[in-house]
N, C-alpha and C positions, 0 to 999 in steps of 0.2 A: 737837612731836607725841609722843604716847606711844609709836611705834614708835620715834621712835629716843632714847628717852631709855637714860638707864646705855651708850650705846653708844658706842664711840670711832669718829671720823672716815674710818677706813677702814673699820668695818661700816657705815659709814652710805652713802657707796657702796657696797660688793659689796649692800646693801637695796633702794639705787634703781636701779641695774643691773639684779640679779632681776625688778624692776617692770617697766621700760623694755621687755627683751626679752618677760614675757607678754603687755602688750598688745602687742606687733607682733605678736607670737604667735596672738593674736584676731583681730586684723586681717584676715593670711592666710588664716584660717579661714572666717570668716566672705566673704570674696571667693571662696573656689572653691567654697563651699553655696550662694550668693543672688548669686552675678556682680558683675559692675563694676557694672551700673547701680543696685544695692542694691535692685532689684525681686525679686518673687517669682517673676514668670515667667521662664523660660530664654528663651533668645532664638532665633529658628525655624532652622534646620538647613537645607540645596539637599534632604536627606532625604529631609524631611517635608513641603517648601513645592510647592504644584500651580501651576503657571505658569498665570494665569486669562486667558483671550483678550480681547484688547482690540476694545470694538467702539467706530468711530468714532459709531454714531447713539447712545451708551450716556448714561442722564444724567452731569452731571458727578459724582454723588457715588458712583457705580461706580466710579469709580478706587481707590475708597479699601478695595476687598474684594479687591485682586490679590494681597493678602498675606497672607491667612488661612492657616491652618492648615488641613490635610486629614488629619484624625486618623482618618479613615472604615479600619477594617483593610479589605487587599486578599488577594487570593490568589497564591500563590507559581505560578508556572506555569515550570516545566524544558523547553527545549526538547532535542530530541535530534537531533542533526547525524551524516551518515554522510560523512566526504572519502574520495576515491579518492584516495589517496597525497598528500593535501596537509598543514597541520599542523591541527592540533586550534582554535588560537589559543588564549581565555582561557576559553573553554568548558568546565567541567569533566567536564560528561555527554558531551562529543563521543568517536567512540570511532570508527577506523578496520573499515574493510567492503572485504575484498579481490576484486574482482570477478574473475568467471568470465572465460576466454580465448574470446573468440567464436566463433562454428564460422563460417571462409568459407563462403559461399554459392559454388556457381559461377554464372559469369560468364552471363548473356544476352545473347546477340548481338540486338538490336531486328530482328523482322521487315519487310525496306522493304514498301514499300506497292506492290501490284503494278501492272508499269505496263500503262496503256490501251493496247488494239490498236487501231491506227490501221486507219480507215475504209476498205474498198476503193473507190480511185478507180471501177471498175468495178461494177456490179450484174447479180449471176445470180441470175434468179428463179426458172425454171423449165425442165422438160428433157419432152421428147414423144417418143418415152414413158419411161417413167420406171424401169420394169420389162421386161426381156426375158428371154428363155429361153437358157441357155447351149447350144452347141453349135451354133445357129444360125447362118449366113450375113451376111456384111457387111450393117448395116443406116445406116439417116440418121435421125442425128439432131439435132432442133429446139432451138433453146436463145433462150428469151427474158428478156430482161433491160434493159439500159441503159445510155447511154453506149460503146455499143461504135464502135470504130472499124476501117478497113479491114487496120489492123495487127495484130489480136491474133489469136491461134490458139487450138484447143480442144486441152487436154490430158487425156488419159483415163490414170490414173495415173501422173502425168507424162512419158509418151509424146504428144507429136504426131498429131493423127489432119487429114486434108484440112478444112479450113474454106471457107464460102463466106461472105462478108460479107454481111447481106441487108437492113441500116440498122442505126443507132443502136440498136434495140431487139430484134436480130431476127441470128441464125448460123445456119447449116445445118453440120453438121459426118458427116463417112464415117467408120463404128466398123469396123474390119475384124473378122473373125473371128476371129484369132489372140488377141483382147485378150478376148475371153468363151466361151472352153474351158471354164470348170469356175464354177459357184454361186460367190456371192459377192456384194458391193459393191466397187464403180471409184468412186472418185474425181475430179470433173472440177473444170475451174478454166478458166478463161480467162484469159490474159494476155500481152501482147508478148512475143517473142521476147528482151530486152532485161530483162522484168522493169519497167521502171517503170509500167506498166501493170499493174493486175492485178485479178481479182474475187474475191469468196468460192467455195466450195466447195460441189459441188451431188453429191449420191450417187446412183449410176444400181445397180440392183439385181437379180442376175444370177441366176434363178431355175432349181429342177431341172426338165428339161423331161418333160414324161408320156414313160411308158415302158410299154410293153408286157407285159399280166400273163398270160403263156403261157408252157408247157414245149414243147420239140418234144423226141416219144416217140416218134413211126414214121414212116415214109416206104412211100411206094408207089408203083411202078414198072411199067407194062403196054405192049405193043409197040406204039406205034403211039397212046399215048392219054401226055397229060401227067403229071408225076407227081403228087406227092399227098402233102403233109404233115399228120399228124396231130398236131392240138393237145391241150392239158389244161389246162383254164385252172383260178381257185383253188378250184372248185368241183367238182375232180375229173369235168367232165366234156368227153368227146372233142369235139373238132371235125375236120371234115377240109377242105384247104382246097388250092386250087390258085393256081397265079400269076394276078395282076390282081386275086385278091378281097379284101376291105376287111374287115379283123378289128375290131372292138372300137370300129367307128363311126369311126375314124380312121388305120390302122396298113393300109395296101395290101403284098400279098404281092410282091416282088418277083423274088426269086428261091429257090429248092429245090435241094437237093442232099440227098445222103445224109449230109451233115458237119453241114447249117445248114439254116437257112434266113434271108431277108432281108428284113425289115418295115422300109416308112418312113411316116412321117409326114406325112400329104397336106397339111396345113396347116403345119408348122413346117419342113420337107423337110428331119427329120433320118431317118436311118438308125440301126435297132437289128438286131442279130444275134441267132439264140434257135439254141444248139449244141443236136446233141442227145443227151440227159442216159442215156439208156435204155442197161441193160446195163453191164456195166464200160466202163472207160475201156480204147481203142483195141483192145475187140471186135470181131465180123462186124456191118454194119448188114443190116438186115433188108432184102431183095428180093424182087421178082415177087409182091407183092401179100402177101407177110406185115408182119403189125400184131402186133406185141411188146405183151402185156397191160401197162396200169400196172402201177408197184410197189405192191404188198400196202401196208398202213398198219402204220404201227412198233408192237410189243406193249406197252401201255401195262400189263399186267401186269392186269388190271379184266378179264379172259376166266374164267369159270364152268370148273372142271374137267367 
């Protein structure tokens, strides 16, 4: 060949040498530009390839598209992760968030549920009467209700008063006077001595009794004739009145003196006392038929010079 003529034997190797190594030389080359398989196409990437779902009812020549490419561009989407003290992992956006110390709450204790008052074995319906006048005189009273029995007693502020049994439905009970001195409400109840008996609560209602609306200003005194107290009632005008007469439709004189005098009550039979106001205090009272004029009326200051 005309390359290796005029050449001696060892150029004629280091020639085919030279050779030898550029096509290996191509070779390589050409394998990492167009691949093993001397195709053009590259061969698909886990990258780029879309896993295609397999359906059982699919025809048979579906199978043969599991393998396509999905060269469709997508969009990049960053998530952003907040750990409370944990690690990041391989996240590069993750980025630690120290949290606030909580404020304690204080504590609630649950309110329990309140408990039901148990029924009284006994029933108080009703009291006759039901309103009285304080001051007044031992009176009886009625108490009807239910379930009573010969053992239970009436208590009027938890004091004991006499009962009489009078059936299942029906007490008679004696309020002495000491227990309604002064307005108010009493409390009553009935129930054994024992307690396991017992009924509700019934309120007896202790009212202020009429009172006599009179001054005593004079007395009057004659030998041989009764005396003679002079009244003023709120209408500044006199009356005169002797023992046994009936003031104010209700209020009987009972007694006169030159200190008092003493009205009772013909219906309630309480006693009222009316001193008398006229003159200073523990002056002469007026005798033998002298009457001390009323007091003048205060200067309301409203007088014309």
């Amino acid at each position: 060949m005309a390359l290796f003529e005029g050449k001696t034997p060892a150029e004629r190797n280091k020639t085919i040498a030279a050779l030898a190594f550029g096509l290996v030389a191509l070779v390589l080359l050409g394998r990492m530009f167009f691949g093993s398989s001397g195709s053009g196409t590259p061969p698909p990437t886990n990258a780029n390839r879309r896993p295609a779902a397999r359906n059982a009812n699919a025809a048979p020549g579906a199978a043969q598209q599991d393998d396509r490419i999905d060269t469709a561009p997508r969009p990049v989407v960053y998530e952003r992760v907040v750990y409370d003290g944990g690690e990041a992992g391989r996240n590069i956006f993750a980025f630690f968030a120290r949290l606030q110390p909580s404020v304690a709450l204080p504590a609630v204790s649950p309110t329990p549920p309140p408990t039901p008052t148990p029924t009284p074995p006994l029933a108080l319906a009703s009291l006759t009467p039901s309103n009285v006048y304080a001051q007044t005189g031992d009176f009886s009273l009625k108490l009807s209700g239910d379930k009573f029995t010969p053992a239970v007693r009436v208590y009027v502020d938890n004091q004991e008063v006499p009962t009489q049994f009078g059936g299942p439905q029906e007490l008679t009970a004696t309020v002495p006077s000491a227990l309604i001195t002064a307005p108010g409400t009493r409390q009553l109840t009935v129930h054994t001595p024992d307690g396991v008996l017992y009924s509700n609560q019934a309120t007896l209602n202790v009212m202020q009794p009429p009172v006599p609306t009179y001054t005593y200003i004079g007395f009057i005194s004659r030998p041989r004739s009764s005396e003679t107290a002079v009244l003023k009632d709120q209408k500044n005008e006199l009356l005169s009145v002797q023992r046994n007469d009936i003031v104010g439709g209700r209020f009987q004189v009972t007694v006169i003196t030159a200190r008092s005098v003493e009205l009772q009550d013909k219906d309630l039979k309480i006693k009222h006392t009316l001193p008398y106001v006229a003159g200073a205090p523990g002056g002469p009272v007026p005798r033998g038929g002298a009457i001390p004029p009323p007091q003048p009326p205060a200067d309301d200051g409203d007088d014309e010079p």
